[in-house]
Backbone bond lengths (Angstrom), bond angles and torsions (degrees), N, CA, C in turn:
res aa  C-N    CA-C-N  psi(-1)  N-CA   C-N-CA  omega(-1)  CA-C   N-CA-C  phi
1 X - - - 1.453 - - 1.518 109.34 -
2 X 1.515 118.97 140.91 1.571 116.57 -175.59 1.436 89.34 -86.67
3 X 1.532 99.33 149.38 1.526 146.42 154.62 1.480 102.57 -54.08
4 X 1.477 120.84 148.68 1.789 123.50 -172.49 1.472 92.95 -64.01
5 X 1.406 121.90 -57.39 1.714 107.86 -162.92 1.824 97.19 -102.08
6 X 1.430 126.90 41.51 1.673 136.09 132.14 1.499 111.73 -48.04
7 X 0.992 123.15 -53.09 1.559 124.46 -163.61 1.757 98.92 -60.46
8 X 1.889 108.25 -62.10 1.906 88.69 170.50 1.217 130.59 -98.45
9 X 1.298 127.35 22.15 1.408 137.80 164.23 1.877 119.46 -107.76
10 X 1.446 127.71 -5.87 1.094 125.37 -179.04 1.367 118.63 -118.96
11 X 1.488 110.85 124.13 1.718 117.45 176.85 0.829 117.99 -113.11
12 X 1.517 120.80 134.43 1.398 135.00 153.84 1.485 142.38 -53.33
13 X 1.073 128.57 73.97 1.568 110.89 -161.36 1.387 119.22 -109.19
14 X 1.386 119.64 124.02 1.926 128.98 -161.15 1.649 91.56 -111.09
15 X 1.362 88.71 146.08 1.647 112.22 171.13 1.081 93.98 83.38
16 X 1.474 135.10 53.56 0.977 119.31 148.14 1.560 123.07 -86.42
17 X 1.799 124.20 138.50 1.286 111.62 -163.36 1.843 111.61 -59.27
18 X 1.149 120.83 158.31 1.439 123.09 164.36 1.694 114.76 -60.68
19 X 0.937 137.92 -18.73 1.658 129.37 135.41 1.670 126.66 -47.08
20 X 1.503 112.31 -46.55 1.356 80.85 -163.40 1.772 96.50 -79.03
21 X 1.478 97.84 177.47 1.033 129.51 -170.56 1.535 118.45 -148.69
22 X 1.986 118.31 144.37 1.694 101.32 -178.57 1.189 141.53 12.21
23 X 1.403 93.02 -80.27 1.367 102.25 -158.71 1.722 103.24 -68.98
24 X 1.417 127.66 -21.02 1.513 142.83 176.93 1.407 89.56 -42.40
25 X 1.411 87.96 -71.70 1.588 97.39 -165.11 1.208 151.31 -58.55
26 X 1.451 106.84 -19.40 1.323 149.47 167.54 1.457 111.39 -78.50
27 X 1.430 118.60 -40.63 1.467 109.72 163.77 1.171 137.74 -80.82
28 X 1.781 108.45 -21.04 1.545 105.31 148.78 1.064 141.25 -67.24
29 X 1.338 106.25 -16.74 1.874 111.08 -168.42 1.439 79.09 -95.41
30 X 0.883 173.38 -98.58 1.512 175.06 -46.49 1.433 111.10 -85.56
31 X 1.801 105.76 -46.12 1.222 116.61 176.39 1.033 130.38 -77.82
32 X 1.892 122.49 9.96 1.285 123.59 167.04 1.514 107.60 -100.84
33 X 1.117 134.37 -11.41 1.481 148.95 174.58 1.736 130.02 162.86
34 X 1.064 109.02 164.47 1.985 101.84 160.29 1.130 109.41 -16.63
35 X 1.473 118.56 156.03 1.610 107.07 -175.77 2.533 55.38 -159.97
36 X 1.984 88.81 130.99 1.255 118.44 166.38 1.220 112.59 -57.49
37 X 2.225 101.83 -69.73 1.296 119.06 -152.99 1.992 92.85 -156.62
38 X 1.123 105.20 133.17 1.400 107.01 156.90 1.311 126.24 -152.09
39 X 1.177 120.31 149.76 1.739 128.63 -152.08 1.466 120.01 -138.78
40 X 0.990 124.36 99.91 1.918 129.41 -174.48 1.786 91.24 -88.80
41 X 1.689 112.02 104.58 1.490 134.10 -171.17 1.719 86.91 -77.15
42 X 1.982 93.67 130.87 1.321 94.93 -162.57 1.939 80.39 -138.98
43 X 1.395 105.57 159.77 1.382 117.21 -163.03 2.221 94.80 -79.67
44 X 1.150 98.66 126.15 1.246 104.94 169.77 1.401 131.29 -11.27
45 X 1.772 91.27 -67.78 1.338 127.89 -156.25 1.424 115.96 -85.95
46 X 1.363 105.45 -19.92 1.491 133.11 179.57 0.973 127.47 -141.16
47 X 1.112 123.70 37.58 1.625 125.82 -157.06 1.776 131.01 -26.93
48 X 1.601 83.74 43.05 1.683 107.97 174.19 1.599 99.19 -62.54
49 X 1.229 104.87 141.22 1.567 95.10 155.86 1.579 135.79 -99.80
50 X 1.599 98.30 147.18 2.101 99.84 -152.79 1.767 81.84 -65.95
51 X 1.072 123.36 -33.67 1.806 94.65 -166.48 1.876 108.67 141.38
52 X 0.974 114.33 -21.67 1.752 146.93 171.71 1.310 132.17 -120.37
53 X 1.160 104.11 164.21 1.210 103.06 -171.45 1.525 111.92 -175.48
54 X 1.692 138.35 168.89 1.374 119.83 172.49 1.530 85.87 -122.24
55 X 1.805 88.42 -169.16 1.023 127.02 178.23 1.736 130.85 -156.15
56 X 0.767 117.22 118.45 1.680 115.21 -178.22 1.586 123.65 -106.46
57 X 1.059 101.85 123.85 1.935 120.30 -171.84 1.614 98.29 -78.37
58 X 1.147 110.99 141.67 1.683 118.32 159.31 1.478 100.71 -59.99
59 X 1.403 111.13 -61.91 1.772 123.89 169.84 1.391 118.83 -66.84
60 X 1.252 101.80 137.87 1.771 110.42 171.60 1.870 103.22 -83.86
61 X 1.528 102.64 -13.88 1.754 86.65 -173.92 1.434 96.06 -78.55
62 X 1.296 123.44 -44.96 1.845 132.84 178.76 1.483 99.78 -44.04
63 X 1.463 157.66 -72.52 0.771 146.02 177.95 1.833 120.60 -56.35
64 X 1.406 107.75 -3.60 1.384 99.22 169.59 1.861 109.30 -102.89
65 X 1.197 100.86 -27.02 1.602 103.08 159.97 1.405 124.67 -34.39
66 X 1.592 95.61 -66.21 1.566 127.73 -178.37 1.736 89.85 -38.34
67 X 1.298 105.45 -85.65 1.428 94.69 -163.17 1.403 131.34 -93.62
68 X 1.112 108.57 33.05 1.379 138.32 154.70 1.511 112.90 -78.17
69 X 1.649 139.69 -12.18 0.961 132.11 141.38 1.190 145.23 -121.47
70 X 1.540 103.56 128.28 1.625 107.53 -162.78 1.515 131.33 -49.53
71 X 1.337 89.18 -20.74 2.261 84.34 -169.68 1.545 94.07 -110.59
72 X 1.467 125.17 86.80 1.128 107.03 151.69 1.922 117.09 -97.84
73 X 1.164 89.46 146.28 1.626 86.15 175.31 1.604 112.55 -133.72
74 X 1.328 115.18 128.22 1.064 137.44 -151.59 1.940 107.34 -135.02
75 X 2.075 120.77 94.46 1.141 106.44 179.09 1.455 102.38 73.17
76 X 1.498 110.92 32.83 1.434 122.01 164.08 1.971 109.63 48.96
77 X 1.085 97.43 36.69 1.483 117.93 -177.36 1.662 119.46 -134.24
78 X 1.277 110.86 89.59 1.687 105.82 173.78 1.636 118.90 -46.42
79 X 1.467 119.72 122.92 1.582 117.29 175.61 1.165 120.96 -129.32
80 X 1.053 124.47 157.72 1.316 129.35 -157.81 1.923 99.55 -93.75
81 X 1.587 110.10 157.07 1.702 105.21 170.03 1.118 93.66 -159.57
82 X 1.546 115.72 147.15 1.327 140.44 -164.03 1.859 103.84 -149.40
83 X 1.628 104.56 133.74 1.462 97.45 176.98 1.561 92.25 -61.98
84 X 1.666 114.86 143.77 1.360 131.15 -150.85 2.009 93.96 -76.88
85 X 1.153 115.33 -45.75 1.470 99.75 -175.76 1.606 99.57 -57.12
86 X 1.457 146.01 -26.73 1.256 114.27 175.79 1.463 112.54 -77.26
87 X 1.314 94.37 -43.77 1.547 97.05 -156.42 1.651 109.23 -64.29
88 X 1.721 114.19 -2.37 1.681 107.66 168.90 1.050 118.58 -84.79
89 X 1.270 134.18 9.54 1.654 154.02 178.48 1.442 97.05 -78.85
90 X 1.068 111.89 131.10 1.611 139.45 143.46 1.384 114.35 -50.33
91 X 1.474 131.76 144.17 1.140 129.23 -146.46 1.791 97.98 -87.74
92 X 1.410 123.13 -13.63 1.337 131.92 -171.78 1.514 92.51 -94.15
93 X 1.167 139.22 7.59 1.714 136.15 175.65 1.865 100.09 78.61
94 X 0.939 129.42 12.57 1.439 139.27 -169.71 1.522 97.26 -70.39
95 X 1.245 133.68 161.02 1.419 113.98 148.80 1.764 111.52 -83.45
96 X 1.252 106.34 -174.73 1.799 96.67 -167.86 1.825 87.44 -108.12
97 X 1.088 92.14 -140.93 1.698 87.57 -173.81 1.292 131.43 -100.97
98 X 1.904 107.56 -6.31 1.528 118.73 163.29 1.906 100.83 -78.63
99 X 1.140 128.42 27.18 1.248 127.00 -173.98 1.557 135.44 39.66
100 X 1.204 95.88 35.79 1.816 132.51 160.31 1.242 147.57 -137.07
């Protein structure tokens, strides 16, 4: 469940390669501001990673930086980032199945 100021401090970012990992991720975004907490979502059972992951800014302007530019590449892999309350939407505006 998002935190009251989640909506302008937390990003979503997909395609991330199955190498990177945290700390990857955390050191790239770094250079758009403070970064709270960030997490590359990895399979339980295998702690493969699904491919995504977030990230949360102390600042809401740092997370609008972030995805304010299109080519990030991350693990020699271009990925996509979305402040995370949009980007957990289903492309029909549905919520998905964590009920956002």
């Amino acid at each position: 469940m998002f935190q009251p100021n989640d909506r302008e401090t937390k990003i979503y970012v997909a395609g991330l390669p199955w190498i990177t990992r945290t700390e990857g991720l955390r050191n790239y975004f770094e250079r758009f501001g403070e970064i709270v907490y960030a997490n590359v979502v990895c399979d339980g059972a295998t702690q493969r990673s699904k491919g995504f992951g977030f990230v949360t800014f102390k600042e809401a302007e740092s997370a609008t930086r972030a995805c304010e530019n299109p080519n990030h590449v991350i693990d020699g892999r271009t990925v996509d980032c979305k402040l995370a309350y949009i980007g957990a939407r289903v492309h029909n505006n549905q919520p998905n199945q964590y009920g956002f």
